[in-house]
C-alpha positions in Angstrom: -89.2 5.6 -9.9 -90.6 2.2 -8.7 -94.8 2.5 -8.0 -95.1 -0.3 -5.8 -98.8 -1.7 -4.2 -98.1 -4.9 -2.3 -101.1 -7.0 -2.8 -99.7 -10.4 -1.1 -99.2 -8.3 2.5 -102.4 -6.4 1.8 -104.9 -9.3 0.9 -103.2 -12.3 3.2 -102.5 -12.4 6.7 -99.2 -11.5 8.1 -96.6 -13.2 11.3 -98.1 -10.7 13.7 -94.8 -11.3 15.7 -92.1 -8.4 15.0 -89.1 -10.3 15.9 -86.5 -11.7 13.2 -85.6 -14.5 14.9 -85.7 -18.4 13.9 -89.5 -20.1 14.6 -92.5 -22.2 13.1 -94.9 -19.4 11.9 -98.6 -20.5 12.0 -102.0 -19.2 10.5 -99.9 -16.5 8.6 -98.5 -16.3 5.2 -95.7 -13.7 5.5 -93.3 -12.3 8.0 -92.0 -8.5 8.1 -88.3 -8.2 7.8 -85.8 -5.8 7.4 -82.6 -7.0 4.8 -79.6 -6.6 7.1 -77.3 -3.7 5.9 -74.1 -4.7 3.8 -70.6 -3.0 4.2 -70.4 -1.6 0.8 -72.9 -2.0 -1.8 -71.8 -1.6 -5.4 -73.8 -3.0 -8.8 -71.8 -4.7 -11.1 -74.0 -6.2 -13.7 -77.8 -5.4 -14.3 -80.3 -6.3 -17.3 -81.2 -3.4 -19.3 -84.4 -5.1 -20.7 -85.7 -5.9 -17.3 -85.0 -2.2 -16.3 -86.8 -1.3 -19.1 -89.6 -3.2 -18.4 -89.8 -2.2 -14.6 -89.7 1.5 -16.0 -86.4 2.3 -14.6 -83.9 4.5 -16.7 -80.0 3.3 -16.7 -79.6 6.7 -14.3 -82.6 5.8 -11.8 -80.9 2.0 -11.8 -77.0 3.4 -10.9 -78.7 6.0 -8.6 -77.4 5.6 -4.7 -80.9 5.0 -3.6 -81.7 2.3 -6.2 -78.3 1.0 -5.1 -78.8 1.2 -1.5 -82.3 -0.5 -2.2 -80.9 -3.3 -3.9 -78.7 -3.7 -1.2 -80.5 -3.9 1.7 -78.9 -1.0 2.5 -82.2 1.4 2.4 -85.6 1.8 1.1 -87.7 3.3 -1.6 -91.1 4.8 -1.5 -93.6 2.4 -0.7 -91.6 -0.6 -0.8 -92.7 -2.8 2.2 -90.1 -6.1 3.2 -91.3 -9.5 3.7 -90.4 -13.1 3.8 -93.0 -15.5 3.3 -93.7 -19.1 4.5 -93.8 -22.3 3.0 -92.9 -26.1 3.1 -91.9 -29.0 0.9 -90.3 -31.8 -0.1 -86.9 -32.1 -0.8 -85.3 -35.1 -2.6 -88.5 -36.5 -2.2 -89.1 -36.5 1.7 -91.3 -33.8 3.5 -89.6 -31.5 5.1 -91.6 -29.2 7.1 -91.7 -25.8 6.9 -89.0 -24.2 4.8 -89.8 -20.7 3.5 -87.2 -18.0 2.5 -84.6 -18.1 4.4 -82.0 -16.2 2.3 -84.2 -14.5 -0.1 -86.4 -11.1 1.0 -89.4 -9.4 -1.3 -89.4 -5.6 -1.5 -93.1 -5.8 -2.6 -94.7 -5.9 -5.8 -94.3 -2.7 -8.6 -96.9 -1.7 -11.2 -94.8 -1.7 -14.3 -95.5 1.1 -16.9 -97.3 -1.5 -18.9 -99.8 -2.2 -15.6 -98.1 -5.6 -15.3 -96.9 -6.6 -11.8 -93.8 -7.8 -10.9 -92.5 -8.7 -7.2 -89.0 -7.5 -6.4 -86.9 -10.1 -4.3 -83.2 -9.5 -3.0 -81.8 -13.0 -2.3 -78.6 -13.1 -0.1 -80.3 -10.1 1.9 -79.9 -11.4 5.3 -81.5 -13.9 8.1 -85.2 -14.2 7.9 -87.8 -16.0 10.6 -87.3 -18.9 7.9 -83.8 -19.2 7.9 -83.1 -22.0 10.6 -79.5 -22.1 11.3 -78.7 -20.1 8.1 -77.2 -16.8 7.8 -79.4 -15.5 5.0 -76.5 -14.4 2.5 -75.2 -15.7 -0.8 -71.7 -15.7 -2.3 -70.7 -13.9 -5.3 -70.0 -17.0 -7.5 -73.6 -18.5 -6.9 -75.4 -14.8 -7.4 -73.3 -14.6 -10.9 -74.8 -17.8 -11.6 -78.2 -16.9 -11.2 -77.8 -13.7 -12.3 -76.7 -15.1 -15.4 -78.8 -17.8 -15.8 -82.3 -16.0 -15.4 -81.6 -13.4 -18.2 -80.0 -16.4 -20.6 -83.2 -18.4 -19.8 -85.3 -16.2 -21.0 -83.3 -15.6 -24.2 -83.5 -19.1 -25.1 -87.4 -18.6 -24.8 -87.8 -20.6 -21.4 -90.2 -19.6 -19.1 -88.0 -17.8 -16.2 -87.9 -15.5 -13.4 -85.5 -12.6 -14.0 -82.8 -10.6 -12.9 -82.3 -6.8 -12.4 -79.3 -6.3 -11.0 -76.3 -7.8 -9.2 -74.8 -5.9 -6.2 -71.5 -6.8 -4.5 -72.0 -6.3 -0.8 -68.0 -5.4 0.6 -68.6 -8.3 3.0 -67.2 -12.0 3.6 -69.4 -14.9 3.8 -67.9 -18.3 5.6 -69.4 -21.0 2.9 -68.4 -24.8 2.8 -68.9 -24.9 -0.8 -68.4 -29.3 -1.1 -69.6 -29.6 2.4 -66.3 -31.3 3.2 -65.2 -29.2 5.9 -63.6 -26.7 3.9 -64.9 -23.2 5.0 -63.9 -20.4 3.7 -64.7 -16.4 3.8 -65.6 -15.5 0.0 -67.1 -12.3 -1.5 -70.8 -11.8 -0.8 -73.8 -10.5 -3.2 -77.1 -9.7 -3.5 -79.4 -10.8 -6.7 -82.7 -8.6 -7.7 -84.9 -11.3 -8.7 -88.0 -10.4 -10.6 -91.2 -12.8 -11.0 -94.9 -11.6 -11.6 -95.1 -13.8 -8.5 -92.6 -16.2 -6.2 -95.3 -18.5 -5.1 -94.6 -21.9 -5.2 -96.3 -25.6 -5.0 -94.8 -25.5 -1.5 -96.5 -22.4 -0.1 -99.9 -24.6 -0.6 -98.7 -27.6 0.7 -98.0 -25.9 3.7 -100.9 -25.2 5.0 -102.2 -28.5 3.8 -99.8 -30.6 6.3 -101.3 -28.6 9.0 -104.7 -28.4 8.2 -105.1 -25.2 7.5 -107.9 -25.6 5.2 -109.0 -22.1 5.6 -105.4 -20.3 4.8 -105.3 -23.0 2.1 -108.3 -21.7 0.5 -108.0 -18.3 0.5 -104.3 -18.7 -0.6 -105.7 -20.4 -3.6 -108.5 -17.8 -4.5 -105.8 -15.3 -4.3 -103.3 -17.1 -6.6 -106.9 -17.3 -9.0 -107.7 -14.2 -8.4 -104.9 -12.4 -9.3 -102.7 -14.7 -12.0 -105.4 -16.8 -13.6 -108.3 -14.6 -13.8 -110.0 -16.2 -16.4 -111.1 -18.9 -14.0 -113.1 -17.1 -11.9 -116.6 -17.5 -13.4 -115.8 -20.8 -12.6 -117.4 -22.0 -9.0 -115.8 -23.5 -5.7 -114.5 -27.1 -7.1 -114.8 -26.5 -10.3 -112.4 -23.6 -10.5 -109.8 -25.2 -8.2 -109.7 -28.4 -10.6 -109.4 -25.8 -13.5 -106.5 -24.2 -12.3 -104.8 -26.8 -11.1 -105.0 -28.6 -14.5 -103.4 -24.9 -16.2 -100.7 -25.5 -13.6 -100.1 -28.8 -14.8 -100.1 -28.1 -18.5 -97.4 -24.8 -17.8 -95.0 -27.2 -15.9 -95.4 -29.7 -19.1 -94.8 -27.1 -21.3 -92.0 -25.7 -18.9 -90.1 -28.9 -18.5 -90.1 -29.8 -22.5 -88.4 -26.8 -22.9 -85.5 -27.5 -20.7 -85.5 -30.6 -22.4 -85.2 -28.3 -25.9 -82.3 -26.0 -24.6 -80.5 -29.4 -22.5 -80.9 -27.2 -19.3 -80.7 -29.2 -15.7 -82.4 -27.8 -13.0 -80.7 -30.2 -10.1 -83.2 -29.3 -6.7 -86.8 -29.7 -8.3 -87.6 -30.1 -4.7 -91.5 -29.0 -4.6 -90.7 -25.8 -2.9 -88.8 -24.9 -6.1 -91.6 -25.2 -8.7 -93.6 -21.8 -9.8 -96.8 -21.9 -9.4 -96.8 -19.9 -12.9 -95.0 -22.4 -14.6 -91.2 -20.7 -14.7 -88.1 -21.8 -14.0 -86.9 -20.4 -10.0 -84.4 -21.1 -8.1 -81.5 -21.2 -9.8 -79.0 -23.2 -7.3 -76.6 -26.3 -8.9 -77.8 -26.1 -12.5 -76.3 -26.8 -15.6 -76.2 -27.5 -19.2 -75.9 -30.8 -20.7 -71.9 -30.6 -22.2 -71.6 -34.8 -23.8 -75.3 -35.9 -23.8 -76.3 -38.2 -21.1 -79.6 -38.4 -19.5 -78.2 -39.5 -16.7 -76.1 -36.2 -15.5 -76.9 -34.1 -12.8 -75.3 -31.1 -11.9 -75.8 -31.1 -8.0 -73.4 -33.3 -5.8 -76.0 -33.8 -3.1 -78.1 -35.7 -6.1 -74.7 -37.5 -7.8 -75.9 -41.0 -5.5 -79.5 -41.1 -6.5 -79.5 -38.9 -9.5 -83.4 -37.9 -8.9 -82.7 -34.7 -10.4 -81.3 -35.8 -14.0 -82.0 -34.6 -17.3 -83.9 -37.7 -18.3 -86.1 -37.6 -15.5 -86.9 -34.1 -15.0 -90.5 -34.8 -16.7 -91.2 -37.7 -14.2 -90.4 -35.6 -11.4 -92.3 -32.7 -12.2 -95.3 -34.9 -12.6 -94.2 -36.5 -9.2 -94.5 -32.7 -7.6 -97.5 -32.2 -9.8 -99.2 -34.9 -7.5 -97.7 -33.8 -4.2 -99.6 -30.6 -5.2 -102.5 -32.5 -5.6 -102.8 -34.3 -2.4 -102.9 -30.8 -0.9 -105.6 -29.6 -2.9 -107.5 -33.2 -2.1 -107.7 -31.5 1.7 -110.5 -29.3 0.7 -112.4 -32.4 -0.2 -111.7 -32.3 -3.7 -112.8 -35.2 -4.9 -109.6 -37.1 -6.1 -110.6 -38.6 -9.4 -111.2 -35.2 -10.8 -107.9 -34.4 -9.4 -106.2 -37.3 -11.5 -107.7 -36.2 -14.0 -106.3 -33.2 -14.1 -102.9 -34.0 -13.3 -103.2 -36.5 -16.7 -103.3 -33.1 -18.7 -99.2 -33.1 -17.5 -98.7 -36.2 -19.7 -101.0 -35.0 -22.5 -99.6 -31.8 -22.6 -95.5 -33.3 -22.1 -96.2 -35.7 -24.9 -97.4 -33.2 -27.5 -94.9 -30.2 -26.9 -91.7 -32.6 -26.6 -92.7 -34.1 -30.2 -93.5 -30.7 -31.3 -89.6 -29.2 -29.9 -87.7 -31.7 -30.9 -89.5 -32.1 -34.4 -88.5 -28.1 -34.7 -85.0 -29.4 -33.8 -84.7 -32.2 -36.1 -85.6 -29.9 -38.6 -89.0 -31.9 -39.1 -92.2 -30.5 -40.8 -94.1 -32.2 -38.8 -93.6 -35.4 -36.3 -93.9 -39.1 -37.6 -93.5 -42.2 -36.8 -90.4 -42.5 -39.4 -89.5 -39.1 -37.7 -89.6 -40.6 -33.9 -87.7 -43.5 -35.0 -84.8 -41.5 -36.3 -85.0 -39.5 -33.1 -84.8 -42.3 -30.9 -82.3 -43.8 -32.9 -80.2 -40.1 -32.6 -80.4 -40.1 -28.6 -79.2 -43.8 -28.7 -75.8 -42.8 -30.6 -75.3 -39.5 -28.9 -75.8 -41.6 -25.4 -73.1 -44.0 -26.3 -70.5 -41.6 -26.7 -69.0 -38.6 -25.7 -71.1 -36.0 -27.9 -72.0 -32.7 -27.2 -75.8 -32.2 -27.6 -75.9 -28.2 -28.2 -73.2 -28.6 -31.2 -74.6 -31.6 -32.5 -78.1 -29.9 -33.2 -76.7 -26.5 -34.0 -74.8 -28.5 -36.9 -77.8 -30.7 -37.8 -79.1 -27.7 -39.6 -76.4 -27.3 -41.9 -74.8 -30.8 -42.4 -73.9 -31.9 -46.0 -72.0 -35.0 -44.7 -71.3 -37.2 -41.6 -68.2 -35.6 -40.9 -69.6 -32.6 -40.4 -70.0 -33.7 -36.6 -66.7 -34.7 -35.8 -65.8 -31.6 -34.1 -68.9 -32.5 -31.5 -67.2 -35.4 -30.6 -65.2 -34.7 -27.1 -63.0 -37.9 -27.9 -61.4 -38.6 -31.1 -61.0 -42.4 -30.6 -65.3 -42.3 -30.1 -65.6 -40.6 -33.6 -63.0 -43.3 -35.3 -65.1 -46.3 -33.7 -69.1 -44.4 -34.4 -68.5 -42.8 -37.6 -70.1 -45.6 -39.3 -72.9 -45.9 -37.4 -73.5 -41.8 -37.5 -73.0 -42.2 -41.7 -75.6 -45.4 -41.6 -78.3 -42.5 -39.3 -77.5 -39.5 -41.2 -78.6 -41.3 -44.6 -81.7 -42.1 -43.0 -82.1 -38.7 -41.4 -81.3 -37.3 -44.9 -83.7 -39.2 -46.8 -86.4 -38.6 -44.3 -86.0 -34.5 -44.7 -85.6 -34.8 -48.5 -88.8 -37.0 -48.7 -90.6 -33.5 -46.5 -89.2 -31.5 -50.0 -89.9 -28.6 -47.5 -85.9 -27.0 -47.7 -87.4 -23.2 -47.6 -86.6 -21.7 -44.5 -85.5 -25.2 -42.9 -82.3 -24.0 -41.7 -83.6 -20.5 -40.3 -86.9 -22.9 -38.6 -83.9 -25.7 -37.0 -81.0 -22.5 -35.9 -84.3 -21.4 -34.4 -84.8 -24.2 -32.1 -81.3 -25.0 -31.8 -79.1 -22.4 -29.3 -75.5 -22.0 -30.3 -74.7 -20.3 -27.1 -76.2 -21.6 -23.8 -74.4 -20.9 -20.6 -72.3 -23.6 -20.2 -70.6 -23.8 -16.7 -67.5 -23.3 -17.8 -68.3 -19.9 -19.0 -70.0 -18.7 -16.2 -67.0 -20.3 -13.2 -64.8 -18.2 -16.0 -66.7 -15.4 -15.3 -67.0 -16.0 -11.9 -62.6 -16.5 -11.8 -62.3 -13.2 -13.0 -64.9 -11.3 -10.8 -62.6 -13.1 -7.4 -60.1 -11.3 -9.1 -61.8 -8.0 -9.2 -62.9 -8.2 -12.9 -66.4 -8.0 -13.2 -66.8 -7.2 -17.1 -66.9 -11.0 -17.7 -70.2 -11.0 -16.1 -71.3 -8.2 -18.5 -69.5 -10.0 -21.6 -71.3 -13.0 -21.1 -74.5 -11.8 -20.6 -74.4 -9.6 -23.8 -73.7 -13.3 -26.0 -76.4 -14.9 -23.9 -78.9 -12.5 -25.1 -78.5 -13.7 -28.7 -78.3 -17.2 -28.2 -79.5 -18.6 -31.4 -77.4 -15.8 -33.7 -74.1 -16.2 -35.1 -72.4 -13.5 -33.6 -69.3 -13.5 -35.3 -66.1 -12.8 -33.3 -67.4 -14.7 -30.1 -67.4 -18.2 -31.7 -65.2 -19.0 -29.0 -68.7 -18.7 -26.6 -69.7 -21.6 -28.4 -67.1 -23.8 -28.3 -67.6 -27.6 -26.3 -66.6 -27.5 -22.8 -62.8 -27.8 -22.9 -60.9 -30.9 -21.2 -59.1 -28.7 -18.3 -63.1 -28.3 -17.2 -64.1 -31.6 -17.2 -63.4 -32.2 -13.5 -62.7 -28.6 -12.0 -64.8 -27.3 -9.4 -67.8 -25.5 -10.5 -67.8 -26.7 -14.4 -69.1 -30.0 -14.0 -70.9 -30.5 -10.7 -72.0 -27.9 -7.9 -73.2 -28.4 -4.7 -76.2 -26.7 -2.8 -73.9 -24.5 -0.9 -74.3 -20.6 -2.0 
């Protein structure tokens, strides 16, 4: 069973007020709080491999305890409940304090490996941090980020993960386009799994109240336990070291979901790892017909912040809201710039070195770059999809080879000429690299043929309102083999089909659970 040790509630210091009610909570960095009992808990998907890595057997996992535990429902030996507290900004405004209001830690486990991993049920109840909010989640969102965290880290991304999703046996009222609509839909639970939840937001916190001391010591716990190799390091010195590490993860984080075509759609500040993963997993999506322009969320569909061409600019963005908390200890900020440049640094070496592996590229060049740049400009201009265009780069022996990545046949009469005119160039180019060993295994590598496409998952999701839940289970199973052929599930790859286009929950999603 589950060792669990609790080091953020045993090191930092806790809301010493017992009530789970609504309030600003000051000079503490958690709350106590009990998940509020569901009607009839049942688990209908779980991860294996993350069971497996927590130490827990398939019979430990489907035992009524582990059930009841993932429920809210009861607890296990030494688990102790907590929300904590933290702020941010949100579409780029400050909004106070925030904190989880709909997600609840059972504590932290020793893994049989000695790695830690905090537990956190999200759609567990009302917290202190909820505000108005009643703390739950609906099943379609919790099948999305159930999904989504184990496909994540198949493709490679950094990610937290998912044990288990549990189907509570109670309603939750949700607006899902804000429009007035509510309705009662089926309620769940997600087992979230991180080495730790902490975010840019729990730091800036305590920096818009000056809280320099809780700032600190939040800091040399973050050090202390997740970037040990810092601590020789003294006072300023080690702050502007680990900051700079936080920069270069989230540079290295955010070229990757440039690699896979992955769109967060809330990198609000209080939705960035302070480990450099991807959390949060609320309105995402996967580019279908490339265009850097798409977001996923309708609350972003005016501004478009949150798009999948500017995803690096905004995490730098949050990189320096970061910073001007840290600059409240008197840090001076020049060495703080300085280490936010290592974002750029870092950005600009690991998206040349992805999208060289995806173009199939021994290494990057200026010839290479120009072809790339010249690629993005034709996909742009039509209606292409991006995951079948690279998956077929790999094995293309002539233009038409990319017809069927075309979502309008009229686009692939008018651009065939100009993709035959790039495709000699891009041809000549690998040719010239006489490196063909391995080339395709190195690009089908780089390039998923299975990502989870929304359309898949709201498929998953139809059938699970229906009271089928082994499409959640299906779809998982493909996602963990994302770059493989799998033959007989070909259909897993196809481009998003036109009756998805517009429906609700394959294109755009709101923020509503």
């Amino acid at each position: 069973m589950l060792k669990f040790d609790n080091r953020f509630i045993k090191e930092l210091p806790g809301d010493p007020n017992p009530r789970n009610h609504s309030r600003q909570v000051q000079g503490a960095f958690w709350s106590r709080v009990d998940p509020t009992p569901v009607a009839a808990p049942r688990l209908i998907a779980h991860s294996p491999e993350v069971a497996s890595m927590l130490g827990l057997s398939e019979a430990e996992l489907q035992s009524t305890d582990m059930v009841n535990a993932l429920s809210g429902n009861g607890t296990l030996p030494g688990m102790a409940t907590y929300a904590t507290v933290y702020g941010g900004h949100q579409f780029g405004n400050w909004a106070g304090q925030l904190g989880d209001g709909r997600a609840i830690l059972l504590g932290e486990i020793i893994a049989p490996d000695q790695q830690r991993y905090e537990l956190q049920l999200k759609g567990a109840g009302p917290t202190p941090y909820s505000r108005r909010a009643d703390g739950r989640a609906v099943l379609r969102s919790s099948i999305r980020e159930f999904l989504c965290s184990e496909a994540m880290h198949h493709l490679g991304v950094p990610t937290t993960r998912a044990l288990a999703l549990v189907q509570t046996g109670d309603r939750v009222v949700r607006d899902m386009f804000y429009d007035g609509n509510d309705e009662p839909e089926p309620g769940a639970i997600v087992c979230r799994v991180a080495p730790t939840f902490i975010r840019f937001g729990h730091f800036e916190l305590f920096a818009s109240r000056g809280e320099s001391a809780l700032l600190k010591e939040l800091i040399d716990f973050t050090i202390k336990h997740y970037f040990p190799q810092l601590l020789p390091l003294q006072d300023n010195e080690r702050i502007i070291a680990w900051y700079g590490e936080v920069c270069e993860r989230t540079a290295k984080l955010i070229a990757q979901w440039m690699r896979v075509g992955f769109v967060h759609g809330v990198m609000n500040t209080d939705n960035m790892s302070i480990l450099g993963l991807t959390i949060d997993y609320g309105p995402y999506g996967w580019i279908d017909n490339f265009d850097p322009g798409w977001t996923p969320n309708t609350t972003d569909a005016g501004g478009k912040r949150y798009a999948y061409g500017r995803q690096p600019g905004v995490a730098q963005w949050n990189l320096g809201r970061l910073a001007d908390a840290l600059s409240t200890l008197d840090i001076p900020s020049e060495d703080l710039q300085g280490a936010l440049a290592k974002f750029e640094s870092t950005y600009a070496v690991e998206i040349k070195r992805v999208f060289a592996n995806k173009f199939g590229f021994k290494t990057w060049s200026d010839k290479g770059g120009e072809i790339v740049d010249a690629a993005f400009a034709l996909l742009s201009a039509s209606e292409i999809d991006m995951t079948i265009f690279f998956r077929r780069l790999a094995t293309a022996a002539t233009v038409d080879d990319f017809k069927d990545a075309f979502y309008l046949d009229g686009e692939w009469a008018t651009e065939r000429e100009k993709f035959a005119v790039w495709f000699g160039h891009y041809s000549a180019l690998i040719a010239a690299e006489n490196d063909e060993e391995n080339r395709v295994e190195h690009m089908n590598a780089a390039n998923p043929k299975y990502v989870l496409r929304n359309y898949l998952a709201q498929q998953a999701i139809d059938a699970a309102h229906e009271g089928d839940t082994s499409k959640i289970s299906e779809l998982l199973d493909v996602m963990r083999r994302p770059y493989d052929e799998q033959p007989g599930f070909e259909g897993f790859a196809e481009k998003r089909p036109d009756w998805a286009r517009h429906k609700a929950g394959c294109s755009m999603l709101s923020c509503s659970s």
